[in-house]
Each structure stands twice: as structure tokens, then as C-alpha cells.
C-alpha positions as CSV (number, residue, x, y, z in Angstrom):
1,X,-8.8,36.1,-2.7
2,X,-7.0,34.9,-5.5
3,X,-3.7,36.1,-7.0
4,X,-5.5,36.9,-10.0
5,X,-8.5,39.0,-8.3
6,X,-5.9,40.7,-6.1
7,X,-3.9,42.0,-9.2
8,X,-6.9,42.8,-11.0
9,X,-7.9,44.9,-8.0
10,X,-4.5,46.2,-7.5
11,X,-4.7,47.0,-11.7
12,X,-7.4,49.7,-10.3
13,X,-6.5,50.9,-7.3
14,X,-2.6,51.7,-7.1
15,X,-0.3,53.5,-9.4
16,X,3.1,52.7,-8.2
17,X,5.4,56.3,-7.6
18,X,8.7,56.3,-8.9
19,X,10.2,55.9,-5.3
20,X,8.1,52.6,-4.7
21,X,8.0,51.1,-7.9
22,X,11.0,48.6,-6.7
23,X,9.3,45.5,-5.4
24,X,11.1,42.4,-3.7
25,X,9.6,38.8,-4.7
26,X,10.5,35.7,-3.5
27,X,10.7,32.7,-6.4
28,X,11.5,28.8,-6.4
29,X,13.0,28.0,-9.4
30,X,11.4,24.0,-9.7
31,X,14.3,21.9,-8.6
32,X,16.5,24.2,-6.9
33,X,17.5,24.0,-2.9
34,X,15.9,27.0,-2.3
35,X,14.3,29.8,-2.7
36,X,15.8,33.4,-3.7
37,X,14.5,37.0,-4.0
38,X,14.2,38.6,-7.1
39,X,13.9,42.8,-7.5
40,X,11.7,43.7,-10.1
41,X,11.0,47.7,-11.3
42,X,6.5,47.9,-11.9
43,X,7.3,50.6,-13.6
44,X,9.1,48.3,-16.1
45,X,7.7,44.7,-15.3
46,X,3.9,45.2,-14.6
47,X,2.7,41.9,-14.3
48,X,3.9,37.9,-14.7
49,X,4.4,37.7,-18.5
50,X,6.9,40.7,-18.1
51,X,8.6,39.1,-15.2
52,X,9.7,36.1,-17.4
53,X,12.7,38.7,-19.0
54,X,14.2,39.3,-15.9
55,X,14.0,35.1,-15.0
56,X,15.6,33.9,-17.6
57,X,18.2,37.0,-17.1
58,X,18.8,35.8,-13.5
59,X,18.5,31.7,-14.2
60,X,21.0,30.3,-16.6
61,X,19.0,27.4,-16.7
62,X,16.0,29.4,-18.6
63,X,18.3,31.5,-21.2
64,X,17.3,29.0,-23.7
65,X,13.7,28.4,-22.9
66,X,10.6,29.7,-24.5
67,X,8.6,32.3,-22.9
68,X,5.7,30.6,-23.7
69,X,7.5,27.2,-21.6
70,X,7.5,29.0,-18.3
71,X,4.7,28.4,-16.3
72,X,4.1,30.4,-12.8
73,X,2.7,28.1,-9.7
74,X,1.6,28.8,-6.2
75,X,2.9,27.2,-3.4
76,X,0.1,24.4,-3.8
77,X,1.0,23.7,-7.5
78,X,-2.0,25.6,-8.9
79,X,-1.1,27.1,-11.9
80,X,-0.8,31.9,-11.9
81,X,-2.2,33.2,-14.7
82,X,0.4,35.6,-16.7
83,X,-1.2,38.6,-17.0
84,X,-1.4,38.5,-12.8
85,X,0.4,42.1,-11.7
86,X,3.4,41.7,-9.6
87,X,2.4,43.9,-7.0
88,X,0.0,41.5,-5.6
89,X,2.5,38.7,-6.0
90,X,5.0,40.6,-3.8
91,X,2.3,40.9,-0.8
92,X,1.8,37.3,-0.7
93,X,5.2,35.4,-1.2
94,X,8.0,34.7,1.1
95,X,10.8,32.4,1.7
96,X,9.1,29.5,2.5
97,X,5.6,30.3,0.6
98,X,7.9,31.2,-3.1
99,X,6.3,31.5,-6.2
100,X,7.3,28.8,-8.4
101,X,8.9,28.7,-12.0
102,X,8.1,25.9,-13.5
103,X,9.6,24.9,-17.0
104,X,9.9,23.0,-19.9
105,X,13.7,20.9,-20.2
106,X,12.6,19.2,-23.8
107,X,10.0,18.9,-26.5
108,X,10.2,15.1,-25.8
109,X,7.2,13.3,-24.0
110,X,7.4,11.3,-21.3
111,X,5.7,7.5,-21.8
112,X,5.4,6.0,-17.9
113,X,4.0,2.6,-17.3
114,X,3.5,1.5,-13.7
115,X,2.4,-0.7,-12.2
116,X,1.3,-1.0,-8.6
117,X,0.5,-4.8,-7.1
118,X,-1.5,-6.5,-9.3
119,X,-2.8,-2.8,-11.2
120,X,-1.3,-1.3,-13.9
121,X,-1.3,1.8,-15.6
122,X,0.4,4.7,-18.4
123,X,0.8,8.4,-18.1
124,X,2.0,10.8,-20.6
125,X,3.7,13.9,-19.4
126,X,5.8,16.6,-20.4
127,X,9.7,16.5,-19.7
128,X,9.6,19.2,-17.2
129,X,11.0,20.6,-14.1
130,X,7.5,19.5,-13.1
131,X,8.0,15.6,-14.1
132,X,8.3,14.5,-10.6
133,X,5.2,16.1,-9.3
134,X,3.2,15.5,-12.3
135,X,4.1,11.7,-12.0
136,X,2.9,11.1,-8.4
137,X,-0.4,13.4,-9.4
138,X,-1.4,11.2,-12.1
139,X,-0.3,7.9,-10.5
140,X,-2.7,8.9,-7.4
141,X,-5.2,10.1,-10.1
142,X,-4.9,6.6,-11.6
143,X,-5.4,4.5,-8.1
144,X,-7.7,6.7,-7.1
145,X,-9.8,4.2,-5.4
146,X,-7.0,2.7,-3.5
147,X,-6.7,2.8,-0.1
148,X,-3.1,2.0,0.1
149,X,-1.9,5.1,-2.0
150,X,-4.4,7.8,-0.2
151,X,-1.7,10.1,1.7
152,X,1.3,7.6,0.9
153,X,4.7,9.1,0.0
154,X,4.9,7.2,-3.0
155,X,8.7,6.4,-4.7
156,X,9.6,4.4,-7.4
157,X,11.1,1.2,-8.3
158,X,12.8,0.8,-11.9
159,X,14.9,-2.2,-13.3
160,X,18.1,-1.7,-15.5
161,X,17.8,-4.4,-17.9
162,X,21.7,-4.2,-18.6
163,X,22.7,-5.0,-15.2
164,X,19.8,-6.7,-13.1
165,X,20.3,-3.6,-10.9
166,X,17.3,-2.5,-9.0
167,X,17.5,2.0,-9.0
168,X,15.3,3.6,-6.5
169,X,13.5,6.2,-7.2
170,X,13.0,8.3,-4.5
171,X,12.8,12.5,-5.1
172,X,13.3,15.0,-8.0
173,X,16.8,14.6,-8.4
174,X,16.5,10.6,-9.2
175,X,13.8,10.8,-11.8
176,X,15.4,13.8,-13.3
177,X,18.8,11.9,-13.6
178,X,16.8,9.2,-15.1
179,X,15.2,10.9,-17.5
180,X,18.8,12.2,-18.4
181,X,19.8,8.9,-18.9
182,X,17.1,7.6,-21.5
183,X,17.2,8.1,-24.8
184,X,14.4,9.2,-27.1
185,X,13.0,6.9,-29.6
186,X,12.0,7.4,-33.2
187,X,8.4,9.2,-31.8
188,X,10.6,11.5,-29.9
189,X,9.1,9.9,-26.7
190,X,11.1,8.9,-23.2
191,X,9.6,5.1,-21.7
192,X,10.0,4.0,-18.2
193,X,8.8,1.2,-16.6
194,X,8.1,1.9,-13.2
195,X,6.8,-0.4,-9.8
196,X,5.1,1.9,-7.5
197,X,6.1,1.7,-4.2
198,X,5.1,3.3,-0.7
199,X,8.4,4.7,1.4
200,X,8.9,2.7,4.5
201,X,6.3,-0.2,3.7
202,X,6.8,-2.8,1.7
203,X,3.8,-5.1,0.3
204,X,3.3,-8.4,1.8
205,X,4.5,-10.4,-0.9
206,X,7.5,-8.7,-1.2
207,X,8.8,-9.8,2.7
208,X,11.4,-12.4,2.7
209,X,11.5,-14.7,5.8
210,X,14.5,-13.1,7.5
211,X,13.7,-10.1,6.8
212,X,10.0,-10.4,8.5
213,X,11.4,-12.3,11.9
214,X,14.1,-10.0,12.1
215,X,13.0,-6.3,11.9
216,X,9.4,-7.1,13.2
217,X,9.5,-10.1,15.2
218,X,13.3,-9.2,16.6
219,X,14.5,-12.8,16.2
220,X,17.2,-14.1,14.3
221,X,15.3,-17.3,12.9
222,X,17.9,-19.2,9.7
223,X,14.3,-21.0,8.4
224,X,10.8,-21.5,9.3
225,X,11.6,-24.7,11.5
226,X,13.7,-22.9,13.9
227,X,10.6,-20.7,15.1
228,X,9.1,-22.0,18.5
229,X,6.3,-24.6,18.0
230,X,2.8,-24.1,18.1
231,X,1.4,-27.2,19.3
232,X,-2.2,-26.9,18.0
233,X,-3.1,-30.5,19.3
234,X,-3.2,-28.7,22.4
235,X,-6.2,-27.0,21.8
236,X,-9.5,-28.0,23.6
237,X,-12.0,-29.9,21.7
238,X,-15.0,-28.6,20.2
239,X,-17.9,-28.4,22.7
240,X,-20.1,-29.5,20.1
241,X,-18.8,-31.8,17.5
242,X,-19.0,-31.4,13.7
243,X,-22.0,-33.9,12.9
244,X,-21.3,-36.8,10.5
245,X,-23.8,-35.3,7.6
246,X,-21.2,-32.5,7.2
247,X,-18.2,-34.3,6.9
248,X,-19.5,-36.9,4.7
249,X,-20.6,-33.6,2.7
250,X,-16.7,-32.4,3.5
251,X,-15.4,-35.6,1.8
252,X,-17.6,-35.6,-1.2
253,X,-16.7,-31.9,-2.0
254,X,-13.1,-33.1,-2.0
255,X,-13.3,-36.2,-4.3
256,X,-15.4,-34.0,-6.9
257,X,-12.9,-31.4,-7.0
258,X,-10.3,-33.8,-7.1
259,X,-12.1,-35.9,-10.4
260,X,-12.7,-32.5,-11.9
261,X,-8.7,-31.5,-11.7
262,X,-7.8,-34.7,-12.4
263,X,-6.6,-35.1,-9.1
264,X,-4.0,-31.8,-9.3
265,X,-3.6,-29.6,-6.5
266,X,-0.7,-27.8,-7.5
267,X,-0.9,-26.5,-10.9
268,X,-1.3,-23.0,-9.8
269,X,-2.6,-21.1,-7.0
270,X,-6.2,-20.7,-8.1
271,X,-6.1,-24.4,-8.4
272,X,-5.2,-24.1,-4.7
273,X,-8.0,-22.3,-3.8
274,X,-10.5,-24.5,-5.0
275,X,-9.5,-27.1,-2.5
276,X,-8.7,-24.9,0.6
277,X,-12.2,-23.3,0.1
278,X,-14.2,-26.5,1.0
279,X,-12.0,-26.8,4.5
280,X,-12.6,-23.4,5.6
281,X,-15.6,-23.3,4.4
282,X,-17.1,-26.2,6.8
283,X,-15.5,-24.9,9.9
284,X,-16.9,-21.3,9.7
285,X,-19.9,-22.8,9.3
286,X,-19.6,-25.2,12.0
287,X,-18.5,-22.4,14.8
288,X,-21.3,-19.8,13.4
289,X,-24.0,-22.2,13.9
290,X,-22.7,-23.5,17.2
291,X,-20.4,-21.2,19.0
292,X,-20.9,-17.3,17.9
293,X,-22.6,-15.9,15.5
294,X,-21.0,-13.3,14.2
295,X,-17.8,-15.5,12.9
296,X,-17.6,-14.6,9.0
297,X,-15.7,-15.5,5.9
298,X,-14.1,-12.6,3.6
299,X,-12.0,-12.9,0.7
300,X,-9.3,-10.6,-1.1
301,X,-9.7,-8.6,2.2
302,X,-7.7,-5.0,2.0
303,X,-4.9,-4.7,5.1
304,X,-2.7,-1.5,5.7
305,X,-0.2,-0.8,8.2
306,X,3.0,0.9,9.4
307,X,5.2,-1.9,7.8
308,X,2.7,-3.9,5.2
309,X,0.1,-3.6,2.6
310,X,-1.7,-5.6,0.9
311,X,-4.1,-8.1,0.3
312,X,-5.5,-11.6,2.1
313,X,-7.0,-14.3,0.5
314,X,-8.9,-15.4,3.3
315,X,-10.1,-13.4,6.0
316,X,-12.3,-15.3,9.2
317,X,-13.8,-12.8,11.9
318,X,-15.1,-13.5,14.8
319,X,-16.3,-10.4,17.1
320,X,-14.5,-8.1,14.0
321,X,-11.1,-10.2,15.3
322,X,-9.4,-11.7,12.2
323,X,-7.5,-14.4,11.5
324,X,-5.8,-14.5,8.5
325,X,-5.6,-17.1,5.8
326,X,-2.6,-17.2,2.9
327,X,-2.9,-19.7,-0.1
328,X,0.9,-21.0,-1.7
329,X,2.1,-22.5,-4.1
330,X,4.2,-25.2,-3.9
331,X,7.5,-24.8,-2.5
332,X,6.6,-21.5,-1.7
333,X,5.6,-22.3,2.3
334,X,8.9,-19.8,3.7
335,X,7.4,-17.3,1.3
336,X,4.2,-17.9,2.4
337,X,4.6,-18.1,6.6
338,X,6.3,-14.7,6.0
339,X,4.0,-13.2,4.5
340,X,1.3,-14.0,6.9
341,X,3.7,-13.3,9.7
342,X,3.9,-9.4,8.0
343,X,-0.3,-10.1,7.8
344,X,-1.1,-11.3,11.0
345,X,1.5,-7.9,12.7
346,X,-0.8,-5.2,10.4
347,X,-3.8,-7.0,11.8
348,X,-2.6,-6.4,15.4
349,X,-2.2,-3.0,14.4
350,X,-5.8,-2.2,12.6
351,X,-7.1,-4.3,16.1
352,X,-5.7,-2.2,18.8
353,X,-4.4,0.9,17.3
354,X,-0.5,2.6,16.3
355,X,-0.5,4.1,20.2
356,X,-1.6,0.7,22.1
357,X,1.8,-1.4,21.0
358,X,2.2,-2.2,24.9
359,X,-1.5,-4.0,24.8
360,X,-1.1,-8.2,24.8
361,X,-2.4,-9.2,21.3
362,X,-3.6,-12.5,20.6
363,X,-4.2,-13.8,16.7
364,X,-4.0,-16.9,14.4
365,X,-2.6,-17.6,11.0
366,X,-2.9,-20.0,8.3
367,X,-0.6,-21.0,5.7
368,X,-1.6,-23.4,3.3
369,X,-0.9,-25.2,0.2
370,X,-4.0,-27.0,-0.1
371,X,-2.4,-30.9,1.0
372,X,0.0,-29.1,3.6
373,X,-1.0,-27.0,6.0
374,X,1.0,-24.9,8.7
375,X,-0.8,-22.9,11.7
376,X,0.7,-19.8,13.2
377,X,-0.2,-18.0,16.5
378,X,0.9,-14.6,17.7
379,X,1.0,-13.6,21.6
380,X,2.9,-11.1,23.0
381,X,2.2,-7.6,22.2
382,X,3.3,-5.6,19.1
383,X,6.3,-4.0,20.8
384,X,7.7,-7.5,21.1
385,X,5.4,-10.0,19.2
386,X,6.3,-13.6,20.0
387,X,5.3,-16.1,16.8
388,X,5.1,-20.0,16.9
389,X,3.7,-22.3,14.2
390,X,3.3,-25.8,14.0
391,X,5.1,-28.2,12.0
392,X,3.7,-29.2,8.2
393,X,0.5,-30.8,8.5
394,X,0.0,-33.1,5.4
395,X,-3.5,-34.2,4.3
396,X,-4.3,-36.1,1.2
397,X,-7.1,-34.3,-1.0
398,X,-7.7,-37.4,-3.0
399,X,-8.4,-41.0,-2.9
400,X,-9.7,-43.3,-0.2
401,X,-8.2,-42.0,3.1
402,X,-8.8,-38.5,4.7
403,X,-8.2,-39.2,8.0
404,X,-5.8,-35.9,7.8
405,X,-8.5,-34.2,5.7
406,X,-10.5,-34.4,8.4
407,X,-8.1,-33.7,11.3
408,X,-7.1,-30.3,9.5
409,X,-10.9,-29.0,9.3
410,X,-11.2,-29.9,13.3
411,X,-7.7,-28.0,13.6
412,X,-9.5,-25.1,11.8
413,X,-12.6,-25.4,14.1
414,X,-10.4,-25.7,17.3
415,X,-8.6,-22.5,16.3
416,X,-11.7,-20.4,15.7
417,X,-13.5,-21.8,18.7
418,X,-10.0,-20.8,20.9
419,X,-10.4,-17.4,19.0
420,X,-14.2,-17.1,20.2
421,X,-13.3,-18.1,23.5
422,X,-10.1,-15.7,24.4
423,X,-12.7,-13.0,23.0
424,X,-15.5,-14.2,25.7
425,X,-12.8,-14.0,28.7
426,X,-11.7,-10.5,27.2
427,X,-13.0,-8.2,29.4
428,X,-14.1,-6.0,26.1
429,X,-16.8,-8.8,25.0
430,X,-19.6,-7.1,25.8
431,X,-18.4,-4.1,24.5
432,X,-17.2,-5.7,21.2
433,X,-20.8,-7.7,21.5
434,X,-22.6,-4.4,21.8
435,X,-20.6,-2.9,19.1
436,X,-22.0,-5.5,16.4
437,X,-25.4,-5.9,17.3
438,X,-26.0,-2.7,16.6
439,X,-24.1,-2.8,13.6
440,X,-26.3,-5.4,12.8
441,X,-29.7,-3.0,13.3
442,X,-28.1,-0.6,11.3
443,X,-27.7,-2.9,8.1
């Protein structure tokens, strides 16, 4: 029963006596430490809207406020009407369940523009004791289709312009002191500019190298050539072949590209992407058709963990195993390893689960910039992952040789057949098999 049909049934059924017309209520003034209990006479203060003269007697803070700028709230934020009687009010609040006073600080608005990854988006609100709440409402409102943001504790990032200083944004108190600090404009109107963040994750692309090989891979590593080498030549060779129709196919994709760019690889990273598609493209294909069926390509794929968000630009699974694929720009390979370093650790953790972090974990990684190429495996388990990636691998996209063209697609291959293969010795194969045939029958 609500508060409202309780004090409309109290409205009937009780007249208060003189000697129990003295009633105890517990409120939360919005902002405050904690909660404190108010008296109140019924005889005197019959329901909500009465109760708002003895608040702004007892909070300094509300001396100067309207009556009509206080607004009552439950203890899940939904809104009390005023006319609800304090008697049922009294029956139903406590220390840590308070009803809470919410009010309005200014006439000014609030302007917010966020922006979350690659999404943006504006919120006006009122500059209230409420800002803080009403914030993460309507940036959750906002992303609502967002898998990241669903149950994240979501803090803010702003930029002061005057000193290149980066403020977090973390509670009530920081916004609040924010808000203190920004002027009004001529539409009597406060702007932020505001990154939306999740606490304790970062997003991929926001993982420096260091950073990633320290607190996840607990190694000290000064650059990306001091990590242990994968030595992907090591691989065993394809048990069937690419056949020679497909890489002269291979090769003619490449020289068209490279006559329609005017042989530029590098002028951005969706330029990139137009030449890494055609390598990945033939080795799915080739281990599909030839070693298991149920390898498949994904773009833009969504991953979430403990550490990382974010997105992959290429995602290859084979028995519902990924392996993860990041595009670069140029001079941007550090950037790029650690990000798929963060990528490859949240994969480990969708794959076996937040409880299994003692279970041996074995993934691949691919870090490209279309002409170089580095490969990254992860063994160990997640408690204490062990990383290795090659040296660059350098293949020329245009003009008459692509020997390395072609030695990078077989790299590929090799790594998605030694991906199928570790999956076939798993003990869980069948059970993984099973899993996606009748996956399959369900489509």
C-alpha cells in the first residue's frame, strides 16, 4: 500500500487524542550525512504540505526556499504527494528507510552534455539538491540500450579549460561543488561538459601500455619489445593448404584497393580497414571450409568486464572462443597492443567466468596497421596471465611483391587452425560442440 492510500485511509479511520497527537519521523535532508528525527504535533501539522513549516524551521538551508520548491521522496526516489497525512509517514520511516526532502538551490537550469565513447548526449535539469541523482537517471535514460551502463556506478569526468586539469566527478558533493563553481550565462543557464565514465573500469582505448602490463598482467614491461616473444613461425602448418585460386583472388583484392586509394594505407583508420578486411577475410574462410565450421567473423563486437569495456573491431570465433582483432593507426601499435592486451583479459573473463580465475586460459590477438602486423597470445590463467607477441611483421599492400602479404594471411590461418585445435584436445569439445549445434536447430 502506498503512502498516499495509507494516509487517505488513516484520513478516515483515526482521530489523533491530545495525548498521542506527538508523532516522531525520521527525514533525509538531500545531501546531508544523515538522517535525523523530526517531532511533529497532528494536531497542528496534519499532513506533508503542513510539515514543510516546521522543515524549513529546523533546516537553515530551507529558510529561504519556496514551499512550493520542496519536494517529499521515498526512499526509492519516487516522488510523496503533499497532501499525504503524517501519521502514515511516521509508521513507515526510520533511520535508514528516511523520508527525503528534496529542494530547489536556484532558479538557474542546468545544460549537461556528455558524452559516453563514441555517443553523445544533453540533459536539462533543475539546480537541485537532486542534481546528482537526476544526472545519472537521465544519462542511464539516454544509453538506455547500452550494455555497458546497465547496473554501472557511473562517475564523471570534466576538463578545466584554464588548467588542462582533469576533476573527477565522483558523488553529490563533487557535482554540487561544481555547479558552485560555474557561472550562469546570459539565459540564466549552468553548462558542463561531461565524459561519462564507469568507477573501477576504464574503456579500452583509454589503457596506456604500462598501465595494462602492470596492474593486469603484473609485469613491469618499459615498451612493447620487452614482452616475451611469440614465435608464430612455430605454429604447425595447415593440414590443408590455401588453394592457389584464393590467393590469386587475395592479391587482386589488394591491388584494387590499393588503385582505388591511390596506394594509401594510412590516411585514417577506416582506410585501414579496407585493407585488413581482405586478409581476414580469406583465412576465416579458408579454416571454415576446411577445419571447423562454426569459425565466424563479427565486427564492432560489444565486450564488458571487471577492468574494460568496450568495443572490437574484429571479432573471429571458433566453438564461441574469440580471438580478437584491433585496427591502428599509424604510430599508434603501443596504443594499440594495449588495448588488445585489456581485450583479449575481458575475453578470458566472458570465456570462463569472474569465479574460474585459477582455470588455464588460452587466446590470440591481433594488432594491425594494415602493412604491419603484430600477433599476441595469452596462456596462463587470469590470476596471472602470461602475454607474448611477435615482433612487427611488415607486408607490402601494393605493387609487385606480396610474398609477406601472403605469409601474414597463412600466419592468420595458422593461428585459427592452432585455436580449433587446442579446442578439439579440450576435454569440453564435445560439450562446447553440442552446445552449438543445437544452437544451430534453434535458429
Amino acid at each position: 500500500m502506498s503512502y498516499k492510500d495509507k494516509s487517505r485511509l488513516t484520513k478516515f479511520t483515526e482521530c489523533p487524542s491530545i495525548s498521542n497527537s506527538i508523532i516522531k519521523i525520521w527525514v533525509l535532508l538531500e545531501g546531508s550525512l544523515s538522517a535525523v528525527k523530526l517531532k511533529a504535533d497532528l494536531s497542528k501539522t496534519k499532513d506533508l504540505d503542513d510539515f514543510k513549516y516546521i522543515l524549513k524551521r529546523e533546516f537553515k538551508k530551507l529558510e529561504n526556499i519556496g514551499l512550493q520548491n520542496i519536494l517529499f521522496l521515498d526512499n526509492n526516489n519516487t516522488p510523496i504527494p503533499p497532501d499525504t497525512l503524517l501519521q502514515s509517514l511516521a509508521e513507515n520511516t526510520m533511520d535508514i528507510k528516511p523520508l527525503i526532502i528534496r529542494y530547489l538551490i536556484s532558479d538557474s537550469n542546468i545544460i549537461i552534455n556528455f558524452k559516453f565513447l563514441h555517443n553523445t548526449g544533453e540533459c536539462k535539469i533543475p539546480y537541485s539538491s537532486g542534481a546528482w541523482y537526476l544526472l545519472q537517471k537521465e544519462v542511464k535514460k539516454k544509453f538506455k540500450n547500452n550494455n555497458y551502463l546497465k547496473n554501472a556506478n557511473i562517475i564523471f569526468l570534466i576538463n578545466n579549460n584554464s588548467n588542462d586539469k582533469v576533476n573527477l566527478i565522483e558523488n553529490e558533493f563533487h557535482l554540487m561543488t561544481l555547479l558552485k563553481e560555474t557561472k550562469s550565462n546570459k539565459s540564466n543557464e549552468r553548462i558542463l561538459n561531461l565524459k561519462v565514465k564507469i568507477k573501477g573500469k576504464k574503456a579500452f582505448e583509454n589503457w596506456k601500455f604500462k598501465e595494462v602490463t602492470h596492474e593486469i598482467y603484473n609485469n613491469e614491461y618499459t615498451n612493447v619489445d620487452a614482452m616475451p616473444k611469440f614465435l608464430i613461425e612455430n605454429l604447425p602448418e595447415l593440414s590443408l593448404p590455401i588453394e592457389e585460386e584464393e590467393i590469386k583472388y587475395f592479391i587482386t583484392n589488394l591491388k584494387n584497393k590499393a588503385f582505388a586509394f591511390h596506394n594509401c594505407i594510412h590516411t585514417n583508420k577506416a582506410t585501414v580497414h579496407e585493407y585488413v578486411s581482405i586478409f581476414i577475410t580469406i583465412a576465416v574462410k579458408h579454416i571454415r571450409k576446411y577445419k571447423d565450421s562454426t569459425t565466424k567473423l563479427k565486427m564492432e563486437s560489444e565486450l564488458n568486464g571487471t577492468r574494460g569495456y568496450g568495443n572490437v573491431d574484429y571479432e573471429i570465433k571458433i566453438q564461441n572462443v574469440p580471438i580478437l582483432i584491433n585496427e591502428v593507426k599509424k604510430q599508434d601499435m603501443e596504443k594499440g597492443v594495449a588495448q588488445n592486451l585489456i581485450q583479449i583479459y575481458t575475453a578470458g573473463e566472458k570465456l570462463l567466468g569472474k569465479r574460474k580465475r585459477d582455470e588455464p586460459v588460452n587466446l590470440f590477438g591481433i594488432v594491425t596497421m594494415g602493412d604491419i602486423w603484430r600477433f599476441i597470445y595469452l596462456s596462463g590463467t587470469l590470476q596471472n596471465p602470461i602475454a607474448k607477441i611477435t615482433e612487427e611483421i611488415r607486408c607490402n599492400c601494393f605493387g609487385n611483391d606480396y610474398q609477406e602479404a601472403k605469409k601474414v594471411v597463412l600466419y592468420i590461418a595458422q593461428l585459427l587452425q592452432a585455436q580449433a585445435d587446442m579446442l578439439k584436445n579440450n576435454n569440453n569439445y564435445e560439450e562446447r560442440n553440442n552446445k552449438h549445434i543445437k544452437k544451430i536447430g534453434s535458429d
